[in-house]
N, C-alpha and C positions, 0 to 999 in steps of 0.2 A: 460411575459407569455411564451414566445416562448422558453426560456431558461429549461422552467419548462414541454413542451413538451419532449424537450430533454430528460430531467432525465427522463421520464416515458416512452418513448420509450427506453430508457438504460435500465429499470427496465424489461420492455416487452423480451429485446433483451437478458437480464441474463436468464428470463425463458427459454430462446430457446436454452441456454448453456446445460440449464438442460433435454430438451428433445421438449420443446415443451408448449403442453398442455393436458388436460386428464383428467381424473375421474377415480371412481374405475370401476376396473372389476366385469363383472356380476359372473365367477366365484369365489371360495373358494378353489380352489385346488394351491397350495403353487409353484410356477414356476420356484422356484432354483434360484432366481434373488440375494437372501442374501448372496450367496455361490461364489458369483462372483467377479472378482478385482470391484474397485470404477470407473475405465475406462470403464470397459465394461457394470457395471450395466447403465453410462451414458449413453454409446451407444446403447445397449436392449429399453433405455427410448425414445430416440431418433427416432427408429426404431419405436417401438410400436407408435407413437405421429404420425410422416411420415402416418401414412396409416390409420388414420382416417379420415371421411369425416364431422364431426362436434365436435365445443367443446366449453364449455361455462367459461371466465376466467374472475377474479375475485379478484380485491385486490388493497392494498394502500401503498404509502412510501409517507416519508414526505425530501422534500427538503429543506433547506435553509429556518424549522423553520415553511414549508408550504403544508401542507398534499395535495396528489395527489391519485386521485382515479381512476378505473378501470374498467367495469362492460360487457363486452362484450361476444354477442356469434361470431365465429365465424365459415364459411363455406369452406371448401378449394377450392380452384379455383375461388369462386364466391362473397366472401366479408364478412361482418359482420354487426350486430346491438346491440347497447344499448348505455351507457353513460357513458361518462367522466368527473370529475371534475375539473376544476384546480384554485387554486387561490379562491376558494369558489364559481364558476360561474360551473356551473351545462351545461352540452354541450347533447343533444343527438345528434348521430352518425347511419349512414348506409350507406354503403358500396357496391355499387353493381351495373353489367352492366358498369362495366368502369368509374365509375364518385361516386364523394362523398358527400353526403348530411349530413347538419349540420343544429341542430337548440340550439342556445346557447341566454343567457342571452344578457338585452342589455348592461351590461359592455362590454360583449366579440364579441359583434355587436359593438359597438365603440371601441373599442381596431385594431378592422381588418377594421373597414369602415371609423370610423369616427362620431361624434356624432348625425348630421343629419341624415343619412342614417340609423344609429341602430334607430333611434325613427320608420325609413319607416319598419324597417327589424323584428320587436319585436313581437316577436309569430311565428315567419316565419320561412321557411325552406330557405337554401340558398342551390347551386346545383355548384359543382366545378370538373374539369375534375379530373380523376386521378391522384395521384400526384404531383396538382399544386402548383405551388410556397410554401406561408405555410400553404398549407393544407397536405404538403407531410408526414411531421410527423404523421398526425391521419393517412395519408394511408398505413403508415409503422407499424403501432396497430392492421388495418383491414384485413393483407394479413397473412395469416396463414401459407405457404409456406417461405414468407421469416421471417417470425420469428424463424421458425424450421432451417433454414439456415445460418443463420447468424452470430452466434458469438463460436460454439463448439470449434474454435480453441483458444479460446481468453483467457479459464480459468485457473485457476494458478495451484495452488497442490494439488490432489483431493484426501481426507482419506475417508476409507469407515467409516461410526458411526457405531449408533444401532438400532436395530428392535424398531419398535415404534407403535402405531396404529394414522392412520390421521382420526377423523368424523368416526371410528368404523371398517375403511380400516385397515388391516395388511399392513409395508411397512420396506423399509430396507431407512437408511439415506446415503446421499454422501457427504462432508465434500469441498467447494474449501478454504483449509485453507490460501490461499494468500488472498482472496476477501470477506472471512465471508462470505460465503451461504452456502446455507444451501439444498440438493433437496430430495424432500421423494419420492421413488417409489415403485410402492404397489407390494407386495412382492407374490401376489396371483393374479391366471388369467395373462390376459396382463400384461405386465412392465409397465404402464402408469405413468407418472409423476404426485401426486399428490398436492402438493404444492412444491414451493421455496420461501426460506427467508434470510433474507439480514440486518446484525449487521451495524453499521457503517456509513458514510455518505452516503448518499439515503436507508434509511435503508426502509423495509417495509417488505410485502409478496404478494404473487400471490397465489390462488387457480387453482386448474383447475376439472372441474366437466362435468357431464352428456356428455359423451361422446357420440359419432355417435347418439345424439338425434336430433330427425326431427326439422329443422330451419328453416323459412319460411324468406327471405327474398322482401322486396316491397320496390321500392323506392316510396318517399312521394309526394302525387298529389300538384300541382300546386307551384313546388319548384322555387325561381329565381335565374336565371343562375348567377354566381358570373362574370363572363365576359361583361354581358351585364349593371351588377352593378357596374362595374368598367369604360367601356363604357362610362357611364353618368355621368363621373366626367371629 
């Protein structure tokens, strides 16, 4: 499973090549973004993606024959919630206040604890600091900032495509023809990234929708500290 974190943080981290995350714009007026080299429309995406305060991402690649799924909103500075698949074991996720809450199946409670402990842990929330050991992976899914950060320099030769419409958005495509993706940015209003797609191995896609929409984030009452879970072995 840990392997398969991997790829779906790669898949997260391709998004952030492409700009980020996003939605369409509330405008209709046409931004010139089509008119632009394939470098700079990345970078407009980039920029537009950087300075929002919310955004809801969405989407699946299949690794190694094993579909991986996606489903988060996230908050900048502050974290994220929703759910993750992997391996067919269904994960909710929240992120927030410095510390990560999980609540996943008991395959995925015995996978990390051990078969005892998942029968204690089943329905439950478990509570793990920031970035700890392997729960680093979902923290690198929840942080919105370093996803936007993190990989712009890594992409290979980028052609501009063609206007296209994403979900009834006007958008102009970016081509990284070394890596097979694919990034659509909407070509009206913001430059916001609306989706990226991915031929080849880890193939899949990512949406990114409802932008700077209000998020409420909560961490879950009476969660058990993964410290003091581990403590008791």
């Amino acid at each position: 499973m840990r392997r398969h974190l991997q790829a779906l943080t790669s898949l997260a981290l391709l998004a952030a090549l492409a700009g980020g995350c996003g939605s369409s714009s509330s405008s209709s007026s046409d931004n010139g973004i089509a008119s632009k080299s394939p470098e700079e429309i990345v970078s407009a995406a980039k920029t537009a993606a950087k300075g929002a305060a919310t955004v809801h991402m969405a989407g699946a690649i299949v690794k190694e024959a094993k579909p991986i799924s996606i489903d988060l909103d996230l908050v900048a500075g502050k974290g994220a919630s929703g759910s993750l698949t992997l391996e067919g074991s269904p994960i909710e996720i929240v992120a927030v206040e410095h510390a990560l809450y999980i609540k996943g199946s008991t395959a995925f409670y015995t996978h990390i604890a051990g078969p005892a402990a998942a029968q204690l842990l089943q329905g439950k929330w478990i509570k793990a600091p920031e970035g700890a050991g392997n729960f680093s992976s979902f923290a690198q899914l929840t942080e919105l900032g370093k996803l936007l950060d993190s990989t712009l320099a890594s992409h290979g030769t980028l052609a501009k495509g063609s206007s296209v419409t994403v979900e009834g958005e006007p958008a102009v495509t970016v081509n990284d023809t070394t890596k097979g993706a694919t990034l659509f940015v909407a070509s009206t209003g913001t430059p916001f990234p609306l989706e990226i797609t991915k031929s080849g191995s880890g193939s899949g896609k990512i949406t990114f929708t409802r932008w700077n929409q209000p998020v409420t984030l909560t961490a879950p009452a009476n969660a058990i500290n993964i410290n003091q879970l581990q403590s008791g072995h």
